[in-house]
N, C-alpha and C positions, 0 to 999 in steps of 0.2 A: 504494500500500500504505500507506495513510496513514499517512493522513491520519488515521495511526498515528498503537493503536496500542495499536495498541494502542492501541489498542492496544496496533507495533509500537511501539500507542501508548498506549495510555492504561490498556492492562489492567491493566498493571503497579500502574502506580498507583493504579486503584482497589483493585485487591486487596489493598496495603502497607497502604492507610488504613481499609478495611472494619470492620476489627475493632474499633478505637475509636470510629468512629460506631456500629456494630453493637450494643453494649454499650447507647448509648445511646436504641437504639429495639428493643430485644431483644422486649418485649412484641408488637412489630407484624411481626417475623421472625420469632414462633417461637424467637426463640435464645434466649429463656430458659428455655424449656423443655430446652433441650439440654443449657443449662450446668445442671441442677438433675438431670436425668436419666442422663447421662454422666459418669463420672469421668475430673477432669482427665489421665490418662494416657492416656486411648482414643484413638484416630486417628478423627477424623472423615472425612477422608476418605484411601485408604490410595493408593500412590504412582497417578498417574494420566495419561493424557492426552485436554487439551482442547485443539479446535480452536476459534480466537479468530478471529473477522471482523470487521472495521471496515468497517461500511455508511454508506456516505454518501448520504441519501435527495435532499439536492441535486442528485447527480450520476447523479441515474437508478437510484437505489438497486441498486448494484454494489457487489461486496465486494472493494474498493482494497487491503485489507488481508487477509494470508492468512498466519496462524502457527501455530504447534504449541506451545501450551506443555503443557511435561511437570512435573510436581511430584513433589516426591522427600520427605515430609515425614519419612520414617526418615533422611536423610541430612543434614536440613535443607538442602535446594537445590533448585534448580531451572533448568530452559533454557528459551530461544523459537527456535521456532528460524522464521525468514523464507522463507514459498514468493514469489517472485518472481509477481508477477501476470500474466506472460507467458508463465510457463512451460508447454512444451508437454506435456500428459497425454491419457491417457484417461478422458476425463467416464463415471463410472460410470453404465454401458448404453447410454452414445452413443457417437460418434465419435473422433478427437484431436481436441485445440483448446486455448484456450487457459483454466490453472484457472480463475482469475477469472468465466470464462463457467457454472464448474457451480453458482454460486449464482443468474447471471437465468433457467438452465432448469429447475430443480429444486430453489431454495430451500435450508437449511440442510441438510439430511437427503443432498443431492446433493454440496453440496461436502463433507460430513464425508469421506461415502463415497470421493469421487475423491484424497482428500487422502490418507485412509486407501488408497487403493490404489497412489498414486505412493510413498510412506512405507513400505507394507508391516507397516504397527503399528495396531494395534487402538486408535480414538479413539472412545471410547464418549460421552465430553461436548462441549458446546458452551457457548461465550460470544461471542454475538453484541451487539457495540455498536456503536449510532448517532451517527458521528462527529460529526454536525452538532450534533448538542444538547452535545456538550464544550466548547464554546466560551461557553455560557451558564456551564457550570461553574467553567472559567478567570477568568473575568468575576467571579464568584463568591469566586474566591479575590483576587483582585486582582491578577491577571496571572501569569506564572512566570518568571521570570531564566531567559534565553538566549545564550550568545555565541555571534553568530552570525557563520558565517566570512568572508563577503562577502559585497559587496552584490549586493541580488534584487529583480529589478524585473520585473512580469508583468502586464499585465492581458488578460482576457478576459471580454469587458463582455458576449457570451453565456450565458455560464458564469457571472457574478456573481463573478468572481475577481480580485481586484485586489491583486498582494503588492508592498508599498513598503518593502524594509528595508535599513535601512546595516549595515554589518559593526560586531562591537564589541559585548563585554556588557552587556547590556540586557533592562530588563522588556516583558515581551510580551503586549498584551491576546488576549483567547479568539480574535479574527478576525486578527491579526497573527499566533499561534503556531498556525493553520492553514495559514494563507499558507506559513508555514516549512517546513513538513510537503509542502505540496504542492508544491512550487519541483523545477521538473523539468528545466530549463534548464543545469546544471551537471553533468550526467553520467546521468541519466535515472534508473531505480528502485534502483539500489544506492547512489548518494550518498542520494538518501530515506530510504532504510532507516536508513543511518547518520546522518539528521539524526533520524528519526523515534529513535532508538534515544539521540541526547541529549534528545528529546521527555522522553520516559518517567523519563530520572532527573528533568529537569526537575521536572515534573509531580509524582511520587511526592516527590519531597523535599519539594515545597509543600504537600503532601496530609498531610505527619505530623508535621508543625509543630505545636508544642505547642498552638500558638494557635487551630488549625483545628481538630485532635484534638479541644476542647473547646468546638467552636462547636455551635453548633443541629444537632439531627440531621436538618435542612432540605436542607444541603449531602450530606449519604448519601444520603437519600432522592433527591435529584436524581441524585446517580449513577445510583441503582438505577434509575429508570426511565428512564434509555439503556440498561440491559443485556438482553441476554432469551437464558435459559440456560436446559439442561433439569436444572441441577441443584438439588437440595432444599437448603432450609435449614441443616441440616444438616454439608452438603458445602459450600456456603456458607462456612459458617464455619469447616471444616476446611483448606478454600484458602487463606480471609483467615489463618489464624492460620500453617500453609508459609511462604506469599507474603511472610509480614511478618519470619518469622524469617528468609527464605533474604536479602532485601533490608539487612536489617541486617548480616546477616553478610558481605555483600559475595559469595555464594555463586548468585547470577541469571547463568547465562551465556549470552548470545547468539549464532546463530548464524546463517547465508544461507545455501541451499540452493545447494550447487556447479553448475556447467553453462557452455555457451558460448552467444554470438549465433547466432542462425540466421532467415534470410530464405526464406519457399517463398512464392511467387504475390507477393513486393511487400510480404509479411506480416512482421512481426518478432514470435519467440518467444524466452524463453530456453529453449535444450537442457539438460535436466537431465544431469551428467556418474554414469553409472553407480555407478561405483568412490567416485566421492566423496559421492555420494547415501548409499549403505552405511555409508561412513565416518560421515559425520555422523548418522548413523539408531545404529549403534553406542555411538557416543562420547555423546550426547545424549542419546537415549533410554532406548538398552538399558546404560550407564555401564562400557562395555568400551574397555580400553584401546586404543589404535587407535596402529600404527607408519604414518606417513605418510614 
């Protein structure tokens, strides 16, 4: 779930930073047409939820990465909330199996669907990004400060995956803070998450540095062309402007889909836990109080 991140890595982050590179290439967005056409009080885009994927086309182009983020822009907040990529569903109009698989049989439109149906909540958007190309972007920024908890040593010279890292805070180049992301050897996809999820401040904190804020809109444009979403301009920019307020405010909450280990045929899934799947579909999405 990467090899997040965001999606659970990296979405975060480009959405924090969008707005100030945005600004600076509004002409080639369409955003300036927005900002000239819209009055600043309008909501661009009004509370919503996307489904985020991090495809990694190294690794077979499979989506490692499976979140829900919800924006709240009347609230100024927002959640992700983490589907585990083993979790057992029913792939909308196939069989059970597991999510991650409704993106190799059906593409973006299949995993929305099956997400949207383990969830029970209406995901009418998509933000699908190419984790392999982040690591240009990182590179780009000039690494991102990591502490990393210990040490990870992995290679898999099939796979093109070689992670060499010592514990201890430290700058991380684009191919070492994927290594970090992918390091499965420590407790398998929930410590990920939760590295992937110091990924993301990582990342987003380096992203809105005054420095970079006001670099070439070279570094946006690269973003943008790892992203591919079916949302407008527009709404675009109505995320970038939530995303950056709810990040400031410290108002970003995270979350991992509850459930237990389960083994059928030699196979491993996570079981989604009913009661706590609700709970967090509640609390998350629909911002109802929840007695646990």
């Amino acid at each position: 779930m990467k090899r997040f991140l965001i999606i659970t890595t990296v979405i975060l982050a480009i959405l924090s930073a969008s707005l100030g590179f945005g600004v600076a290439i509004a002409s080639k967005l369409t955003l300036l047409k927005v900002f000239l056409s819209l009055a600043p009080t309008n909501i661009l885009l009004p509370t919503s939820n996307i489904l985020v994927l991090g495809i990694d086309d190294a690794f077979g182009h499979r989506s490692d990465t499976i979140m829900v983020l919800h924006a709240n822009p009347e609230n100024k907040e927002a959640s992700l909330i983490s589907v585990p990529r083993d979790t057992l569903a029913v792939l909308h109009g196939h069989s059970l199996g597991k999510i991650n698989h409704a993106y190799a049989y059906g593409g973006i439109e299949l995993a929305r669907k099956s997400v949207e149906d383990l969830l029970n909540v209406d995901i009418p958007y998509y933000l699908c990004v190419n984790l392999s190309g982040i690591v240009n972007i990182i590179d780009e920024l000039g690494g991102i400060t990591i502490d990393v908890e210990h040490r990870m040593y992995y290679v898999d010279s099939a796979g093109d995956l070689n992670i060499d890292l010592n514990p201890g805070l430290q700058k991380l180049s684009g191919k070492q803070a994927m290594g970090y992301v992918r390091f499965r050897s420590d407790g398998g996809d929930f410590s990920r998450i939760a590295r992937q999820q110091k990924f993301i401040q990582a990342l987003a904190n380096e992203l809105i540095k005054r420095d970079n804020v006001l670099r070439s809109p070279k570094l946006f444009l690269g973003l943008l062309s790892y992203v591919d979403t079916n949302l407008s301009s527009k709404q675009v920019l109505g995320l970038s402007l939530s995303m950056r307020t709810a990040f400031e405010l410290g108002r970003v909450y995270l979350a991992v889909l509850p459930g237990t280990d389960l083994m059928v045929d030699g196979i491993y899934y996570w079981q989604p836990d009913k009661a706590g799947l609700k709970n967090i579909v509640e609390k998350y999405i629909c911002g109802k109080q929840v007695i646990t």
